[in-house]
Structures are given as structure tokens and as C-alpha cells.
C-alpha positions as CSV (number, residue, x, y, z in Angstrom):
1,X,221.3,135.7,-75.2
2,X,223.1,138.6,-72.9
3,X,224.8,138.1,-69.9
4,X,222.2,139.9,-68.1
5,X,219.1,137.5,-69.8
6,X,221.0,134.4,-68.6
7,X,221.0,135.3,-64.5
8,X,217.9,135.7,-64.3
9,X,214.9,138.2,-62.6
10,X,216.7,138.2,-58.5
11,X,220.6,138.3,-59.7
12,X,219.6,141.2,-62.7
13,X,218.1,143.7,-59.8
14,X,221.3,142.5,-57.1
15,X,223.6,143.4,-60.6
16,X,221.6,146.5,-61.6
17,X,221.8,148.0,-57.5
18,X,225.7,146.6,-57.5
19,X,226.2,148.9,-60.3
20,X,224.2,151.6,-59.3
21,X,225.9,151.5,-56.0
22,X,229.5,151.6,-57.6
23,X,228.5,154.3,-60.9
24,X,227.8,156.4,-57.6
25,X,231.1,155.7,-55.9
26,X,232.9,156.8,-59.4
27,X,230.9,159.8,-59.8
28,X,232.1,161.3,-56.4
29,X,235.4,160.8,-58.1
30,X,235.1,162.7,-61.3
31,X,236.6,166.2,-59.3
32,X,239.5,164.6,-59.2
33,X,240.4,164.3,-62.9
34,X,242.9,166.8,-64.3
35,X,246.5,167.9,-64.3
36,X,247.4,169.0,-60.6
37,X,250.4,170.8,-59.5
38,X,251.9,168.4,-55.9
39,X,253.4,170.1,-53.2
40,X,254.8,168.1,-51.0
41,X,256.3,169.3,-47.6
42,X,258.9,167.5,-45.7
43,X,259.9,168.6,-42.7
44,X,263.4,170.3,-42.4
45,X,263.4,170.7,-46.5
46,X,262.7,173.0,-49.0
47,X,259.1,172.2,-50.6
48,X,259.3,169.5,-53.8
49,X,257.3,170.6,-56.6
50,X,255.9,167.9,-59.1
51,X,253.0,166.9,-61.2
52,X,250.0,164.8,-61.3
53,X,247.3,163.6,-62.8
54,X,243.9,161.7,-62.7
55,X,242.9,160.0,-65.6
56,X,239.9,157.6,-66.0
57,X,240.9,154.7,-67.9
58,X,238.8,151.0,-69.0
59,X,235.9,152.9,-70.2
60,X,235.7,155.1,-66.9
61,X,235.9,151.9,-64.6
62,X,239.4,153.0,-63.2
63,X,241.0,156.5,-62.0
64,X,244.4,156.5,-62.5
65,X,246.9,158.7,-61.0
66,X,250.3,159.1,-62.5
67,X,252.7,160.9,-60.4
68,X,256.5,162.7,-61.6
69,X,258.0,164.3,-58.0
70,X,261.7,165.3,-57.0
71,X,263.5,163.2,-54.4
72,X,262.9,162.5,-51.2
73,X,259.7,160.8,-52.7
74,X,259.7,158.9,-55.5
75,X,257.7,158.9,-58.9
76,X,254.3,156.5,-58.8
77,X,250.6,155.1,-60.2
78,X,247.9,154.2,-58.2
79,X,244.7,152.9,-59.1
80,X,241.4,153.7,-57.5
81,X,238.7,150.4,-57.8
82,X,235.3,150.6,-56.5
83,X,233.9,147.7,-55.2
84,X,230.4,147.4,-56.7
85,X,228.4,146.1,-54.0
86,X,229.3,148.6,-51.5
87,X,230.8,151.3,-53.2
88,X,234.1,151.2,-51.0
89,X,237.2,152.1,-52.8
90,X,240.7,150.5,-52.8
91,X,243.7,152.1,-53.8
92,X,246.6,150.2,-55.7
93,X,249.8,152.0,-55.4
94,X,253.1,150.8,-57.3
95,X,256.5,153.6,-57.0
96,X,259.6,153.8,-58.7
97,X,261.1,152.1,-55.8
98,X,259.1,148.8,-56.6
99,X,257.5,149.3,-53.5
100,X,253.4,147.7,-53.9
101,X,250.5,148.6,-51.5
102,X,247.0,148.4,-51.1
103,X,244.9,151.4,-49.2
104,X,241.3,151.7,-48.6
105,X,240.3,154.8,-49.2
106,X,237.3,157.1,-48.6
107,X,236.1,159.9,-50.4
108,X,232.7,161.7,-49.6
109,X,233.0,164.1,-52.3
110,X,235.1,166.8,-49.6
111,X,237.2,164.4,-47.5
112,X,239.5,162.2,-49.3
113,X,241.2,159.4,-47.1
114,X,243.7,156.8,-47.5
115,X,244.6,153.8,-44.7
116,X,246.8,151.0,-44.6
117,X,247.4,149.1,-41.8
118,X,247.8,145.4,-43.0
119,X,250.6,143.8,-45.0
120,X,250.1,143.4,-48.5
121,X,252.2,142.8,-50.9
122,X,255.3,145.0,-48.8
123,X,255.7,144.6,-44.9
124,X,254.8,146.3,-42.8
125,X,256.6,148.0,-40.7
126,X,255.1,151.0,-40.3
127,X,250.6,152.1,-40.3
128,X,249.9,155.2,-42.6
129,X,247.4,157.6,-43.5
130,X,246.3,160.6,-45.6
131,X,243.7,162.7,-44.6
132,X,243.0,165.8,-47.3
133,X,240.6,168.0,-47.7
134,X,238.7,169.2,-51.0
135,X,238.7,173.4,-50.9
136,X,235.1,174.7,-51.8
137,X,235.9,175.7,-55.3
138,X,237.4,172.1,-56.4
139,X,240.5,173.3,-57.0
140,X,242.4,172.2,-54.3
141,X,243.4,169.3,-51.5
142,X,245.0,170.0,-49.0
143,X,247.0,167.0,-47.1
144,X,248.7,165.2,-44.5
145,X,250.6,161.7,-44.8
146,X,251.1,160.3,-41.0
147,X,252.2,157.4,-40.0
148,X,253.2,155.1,-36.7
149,X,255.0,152.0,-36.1
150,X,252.8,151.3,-32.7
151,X,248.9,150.7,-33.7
152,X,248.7,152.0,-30.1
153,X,251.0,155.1,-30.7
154,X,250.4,158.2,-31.5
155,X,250.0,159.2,-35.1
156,X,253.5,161.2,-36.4
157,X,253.5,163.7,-39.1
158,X,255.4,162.4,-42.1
159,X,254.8,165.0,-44.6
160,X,252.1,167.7,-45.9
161,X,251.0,167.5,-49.6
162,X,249.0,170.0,-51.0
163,X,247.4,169.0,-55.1
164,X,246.6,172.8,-56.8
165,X,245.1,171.9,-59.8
166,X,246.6,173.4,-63.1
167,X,244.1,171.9,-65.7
């Protein structure tokens, strides 16, 4: 007997729209795959040039996002889940620094946002964001990382980061 057979007629449908919701969710996230050229922008320094790309990977369950930069910023993954019920995303970064956070992120297909503004599994000592925007064509996001210390202060600019894709 299947998995699906044994929950029975009201937890099959609540399964079937779960997965519905989240095949959606992944969908909006298929423009993202490829090779990209990063540009990333700190202030008072030349631009860093590096590489990254999206990958799905557990049958298409999981984007992946492998990324080589020069210094300041260091090399890193993050993986993008989609909770099923709702659809709502949640990035897992990890860097070459050993530093471990958790975003939720938005994407509606143009705007691609990232939040974190709890501790996780590093403290927090500092709220961040990235706000990019898809160009028309798909071939391009343009960024901005901010951050503040203060939840009642001002957003700072940390540092632009613009993804040109290259395959």
C-alpha cells in the first residue's frame, strides 16, 4: 500500500494542495539556475569579480547556490527550501568562515529578498537584508545587502551585488 493510500481521503487532498502550493514556490525559482558572473561592490574598493551558480539538487526539491568570490567576502552555499504548506522559502547559508545563518526569503518571480533578524545558529549582532531586482530579460539581478545593529535604526548600505548571468 503507498504512502498516499494509507492517510487517507482528507490528509491526501491537504498533501496534494501542500505540494501544489510548494511545486509553485519552486517553479518561481527555476530563472535562477545557471552559471552567473557576481559583482560585488564595497564601498571605498575596487569591484570583486566571482562566480556563481544555482543548481537544483534532490530531484529538484533544493536550489543550491555555490559561490567562489575574492576577499573582502568569502566563498559560500546556501540552500533555498520551500515550505510546502505555504510556499514560503528559507535560505540556509554556510561560508568559508564557518559562519551558519538562516534567511527567509521572498521571491515573486521579479523581487528576490533575503531577511534575518533572529539568532540562529551565529549571533546576532547585527539585522540584514538583500533586496534585488530581476531585469526584464532574466538575465540579471541587481542588489543591495544592508544591514543595522539598531532594529529601530536606520538601514546602512553594506554593499551592492549585481549576478550577470553567463550561462
Amino acid at each position: 500500500m503507498s504512502f498516499r493510500r494509507r492517510l487517507g481521503p482528507d490528509c491526501q487532498e491537504v498533501f496534494a494542495m501542500g505540494a501544489s502550493v510548494r511545486q509553485e514556490a519552486l517553479e518561481r525559482l527555476r530563472v535562477l539556475a545557471g552559471e552567473w558572473v557576481v559583482e560585488a561592490e564595497f564601498p571605498g574598493q575596487a569591484t570583486g569579480i566571482g562566480r556563481t551558480v544555482f543548481e537544483w539538487t534532490l530531484d529538484g526539491q533544493f536550489l543550491v547556490q555555490r559561490t567562489d568570490v575574492p576577499d573582502p567576502a568569502p566563498d559560500s552555499t546556501a540552500i533555498v527550501a520551500v515550505e510546502p504548506g505555504t510556499g514560503a522559502y528559507t535560505q540556509h547559508y554556510f561560508d568559508a568562515r564557518g559562519v551558519v545563518r538562516l534567511y527567509a526569503m521572498t521571491f515573486d518571480g521579479e523581487v528576490w529578498q533575503l531577511l534575518r533578524e533572529e539568532e540562529d545558529f551565529s549571533p546576532l549582532s547585527f539585522r540584514q537584508r538583500f533586496t534585488g531586482r530581476l531585469s526584464a530579460d532574466g538575465d540579471s539581478v541587481h542588489g543591495l545587502w544592508e544591514r543595522t545593529k539598531d532594529g529601530s535604526a536606520e538601514w546602512e548600505t553594506d554593499f551592492g551585488l549585481t549576478y550577470r548571468r553567463s550561462r
